[in-house]
C-alpha positions as CSV (number, residue, x, y, z in Angstrom):
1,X,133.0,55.6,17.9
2,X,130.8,54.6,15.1
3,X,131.0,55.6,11.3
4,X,128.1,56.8,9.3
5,X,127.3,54.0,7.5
6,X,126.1,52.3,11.4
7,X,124.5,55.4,12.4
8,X,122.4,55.2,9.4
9,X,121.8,51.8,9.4
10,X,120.5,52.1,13.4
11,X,118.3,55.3,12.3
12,X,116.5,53.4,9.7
13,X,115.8,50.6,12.4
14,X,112.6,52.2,12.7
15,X,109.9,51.3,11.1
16,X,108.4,54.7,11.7
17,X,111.4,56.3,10.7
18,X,111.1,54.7,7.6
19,X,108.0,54.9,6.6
20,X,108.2,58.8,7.4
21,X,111.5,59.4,5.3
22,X,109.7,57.1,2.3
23,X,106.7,60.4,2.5
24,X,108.7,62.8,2.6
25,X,110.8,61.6,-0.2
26,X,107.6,60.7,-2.4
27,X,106.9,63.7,-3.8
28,X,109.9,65.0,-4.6
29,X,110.4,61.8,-6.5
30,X,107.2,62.0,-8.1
31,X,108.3,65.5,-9.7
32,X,111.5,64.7,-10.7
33,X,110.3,62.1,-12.6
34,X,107.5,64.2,-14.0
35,X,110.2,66.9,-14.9
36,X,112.3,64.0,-16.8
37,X,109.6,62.2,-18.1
38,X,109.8,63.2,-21.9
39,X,113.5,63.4,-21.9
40,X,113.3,59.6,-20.7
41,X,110.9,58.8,-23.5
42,X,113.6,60.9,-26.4
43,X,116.4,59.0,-25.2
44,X,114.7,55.4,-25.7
45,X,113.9,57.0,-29.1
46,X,116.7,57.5,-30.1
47,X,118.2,54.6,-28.6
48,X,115.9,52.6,-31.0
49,X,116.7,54.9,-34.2
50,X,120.1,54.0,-33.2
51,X,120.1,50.5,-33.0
52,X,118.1,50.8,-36.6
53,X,120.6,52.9,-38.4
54,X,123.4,50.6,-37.4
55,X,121.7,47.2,-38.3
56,X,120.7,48.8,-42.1
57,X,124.6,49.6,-41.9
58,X,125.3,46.0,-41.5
59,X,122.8,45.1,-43.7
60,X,124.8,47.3,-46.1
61,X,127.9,46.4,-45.2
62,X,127.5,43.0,-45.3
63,X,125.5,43.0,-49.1
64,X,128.4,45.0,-50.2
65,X,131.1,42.0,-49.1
66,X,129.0,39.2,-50.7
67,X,129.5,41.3,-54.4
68,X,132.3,43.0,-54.5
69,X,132.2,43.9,-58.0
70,X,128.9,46.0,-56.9
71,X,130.9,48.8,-54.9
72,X,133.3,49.3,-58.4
73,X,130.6,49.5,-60.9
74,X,128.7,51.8,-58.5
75,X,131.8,54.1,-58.1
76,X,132.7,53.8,-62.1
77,X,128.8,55.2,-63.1
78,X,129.9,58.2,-60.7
């Protein structure tokens, strides 16, 4: 008795079969990614907005730990 995985793998044998199932999955592919498209391009925004915010943090950070005496006459003037 064989198991899905080997029935699938003999089904796609084909050549034919393959290039039919590559068609009909095309399109639909197509849209998804054309429905998806600008949500795609947000996240890499913000991915890079990200990365920026946490490298002036460090930037910050590490300004702050070469002068100590900085962060106390900043928090005295307050």
């Amino acid at each position: 008795m064989k198991n899905i995985k080997d029935t699938c793998i003999e089904f796609f044998q084909n050549e034919d079969i393959r290039k039919d199932v590559k068609d009909i999955i095309k399109p639909i592919v197509n849209i998804v990614y054309n429905e998806i498209y600008v949500y795609l391009w947000l996240i890499c925004l913000y991915n890079v907005f990200l990365i920026f915010i946490i490298l002036a943090n460090l930037f910050l950070l590490l300004h702050f730990l070469k002068k100590p005496n900085t962060i106390v006459a900043m928090l005295s003037d307050v």
